[in-house]
C-alpha positions as CSV (number, residue, x, y, z in Angstrom):
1,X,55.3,144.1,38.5
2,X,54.1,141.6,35.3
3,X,56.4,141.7,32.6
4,X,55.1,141.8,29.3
5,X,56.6,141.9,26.0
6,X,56.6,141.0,22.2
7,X,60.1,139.8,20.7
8,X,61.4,141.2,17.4
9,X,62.2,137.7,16.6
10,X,58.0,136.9,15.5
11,X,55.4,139.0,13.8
12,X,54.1,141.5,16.0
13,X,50.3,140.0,17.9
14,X,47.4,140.7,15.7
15,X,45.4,141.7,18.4
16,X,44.8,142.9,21.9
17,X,47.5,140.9,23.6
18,X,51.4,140.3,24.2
19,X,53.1,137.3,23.5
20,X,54.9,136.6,26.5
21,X,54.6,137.5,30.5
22,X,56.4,136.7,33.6
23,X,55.3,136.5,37.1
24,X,57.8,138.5,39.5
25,X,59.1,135.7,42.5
26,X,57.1,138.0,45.2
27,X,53.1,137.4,43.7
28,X,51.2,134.4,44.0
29,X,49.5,133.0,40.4
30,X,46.0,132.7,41.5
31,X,43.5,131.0,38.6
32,X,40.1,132.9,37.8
33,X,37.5,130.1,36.2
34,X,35.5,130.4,33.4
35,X,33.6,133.2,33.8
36,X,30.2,133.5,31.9
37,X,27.9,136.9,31.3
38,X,25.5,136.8,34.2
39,X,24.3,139.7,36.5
40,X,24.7,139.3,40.6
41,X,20.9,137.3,40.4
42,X,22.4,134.4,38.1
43,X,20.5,135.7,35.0
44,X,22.2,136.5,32.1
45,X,23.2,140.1,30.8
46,X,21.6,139.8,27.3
47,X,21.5,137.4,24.6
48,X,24.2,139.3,22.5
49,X,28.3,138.6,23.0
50,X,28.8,142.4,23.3
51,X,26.1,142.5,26.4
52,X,27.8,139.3,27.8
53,X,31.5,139.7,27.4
54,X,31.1,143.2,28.8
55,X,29.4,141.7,32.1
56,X,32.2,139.3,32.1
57,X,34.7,141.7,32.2
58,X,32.8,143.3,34.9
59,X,32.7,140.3,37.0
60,X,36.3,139.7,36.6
61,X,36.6,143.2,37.8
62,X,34.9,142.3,41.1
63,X,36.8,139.5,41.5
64,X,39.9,141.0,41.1
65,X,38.7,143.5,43.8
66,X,38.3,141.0,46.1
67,X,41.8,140.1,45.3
68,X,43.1,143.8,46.2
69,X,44.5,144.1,42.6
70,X,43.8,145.8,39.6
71,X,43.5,144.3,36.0
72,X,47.2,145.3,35.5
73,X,48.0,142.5,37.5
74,X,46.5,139.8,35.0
75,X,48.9,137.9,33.5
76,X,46.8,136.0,30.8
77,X,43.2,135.1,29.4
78,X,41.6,132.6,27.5
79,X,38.3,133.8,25.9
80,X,35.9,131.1,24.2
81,X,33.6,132.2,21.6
82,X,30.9,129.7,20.5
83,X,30.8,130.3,17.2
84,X,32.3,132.7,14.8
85,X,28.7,134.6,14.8
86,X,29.7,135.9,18.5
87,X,33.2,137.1,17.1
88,X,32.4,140.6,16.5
89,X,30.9,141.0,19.8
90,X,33.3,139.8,22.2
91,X,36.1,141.8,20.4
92,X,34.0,144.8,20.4
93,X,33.5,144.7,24.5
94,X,37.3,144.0,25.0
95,X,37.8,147.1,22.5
96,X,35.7,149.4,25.4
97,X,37.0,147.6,28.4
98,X,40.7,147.2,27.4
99,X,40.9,151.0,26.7
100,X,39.8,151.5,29.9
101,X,42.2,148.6,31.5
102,X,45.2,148.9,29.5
103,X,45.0,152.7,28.1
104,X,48.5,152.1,27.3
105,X,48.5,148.8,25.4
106,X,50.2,146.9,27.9
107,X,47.9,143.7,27.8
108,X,48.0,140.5,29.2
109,X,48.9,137.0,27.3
110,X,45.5,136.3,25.5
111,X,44.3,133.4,23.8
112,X,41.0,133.0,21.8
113,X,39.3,129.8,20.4
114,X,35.9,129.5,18.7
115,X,34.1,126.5,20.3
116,X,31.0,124.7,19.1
117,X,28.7,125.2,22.4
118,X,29.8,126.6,25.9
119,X,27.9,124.9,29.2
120,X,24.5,125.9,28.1
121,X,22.9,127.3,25.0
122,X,22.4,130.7,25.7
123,X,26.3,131.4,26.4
124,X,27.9,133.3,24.1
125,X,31.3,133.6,25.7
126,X,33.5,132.6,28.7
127,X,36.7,134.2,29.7
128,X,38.8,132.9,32.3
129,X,42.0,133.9,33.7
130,X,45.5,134.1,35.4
131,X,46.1,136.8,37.9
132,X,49.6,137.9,39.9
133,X,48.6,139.1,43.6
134,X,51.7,140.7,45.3
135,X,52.4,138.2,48.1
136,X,51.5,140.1,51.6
């Protein structure tokens, strides 16, 4: 299964996240795009980060479904925030979903940036992701 770990050699992570993972030799690294907070129709959860990172997580749910794996098996994300106004938000979603994901605080590699603008204006974040499926 993923390894994940914090050395004692650097300050522990200040958030929701472990420094460093590793891929076993027996999964294949698949790459999840930038996903975005929009229902199944293509229209978007709500104008709010909270409402859209939560959907996000949801569709990265699905697509880790369709994968046969469970959000254990991602190995690291890359949320983008645009702007700091949308900062409380998208932590506050992870919050709920990574209690639910990761109950025991083992989570994935994660990296945040706060952009100007994502691909249209009403986008308040996009998360993508890495993702270890157990070769078959």
């Amino acid at each position: 299964m993923i390894h994940r770990w914090n050395p004692a050699a650097i300050a522990a992570p200040i958030g929701q996240y472990s420094h460093l993972a590793s891929v076993p030799a027996d999964h294949e690294l698949v790459f999840v795009s930038g996903q975005v907070g929009v229902l199944d129709d293509g229209t978007l959860a709500g104008p709010d980060a909270r409402s859209q990172t939560r959907q996000i997580f949801a569709n990265i749910e699905r697509l880790l479904d369709s994968l046969g794996v469970g959000p254990e098996h991602l190995v690291k994300l890359m949320t983008l925030v645009a702007g700091t106004e949308h900062l409380d938000g998208c932590r506050a979603a992870r919050q709920e979903v990574f209690s639910r994901w990761y109950p025991d605080g083992d989570w994935p590699a994660h990296s945040l940036a706060v952009v100007a603008a994502l691909a249209t204006p009403e986008l308040a974040v996009e998360i993508e992701g890495m993702v270890a499926v157990p070769l078959r």
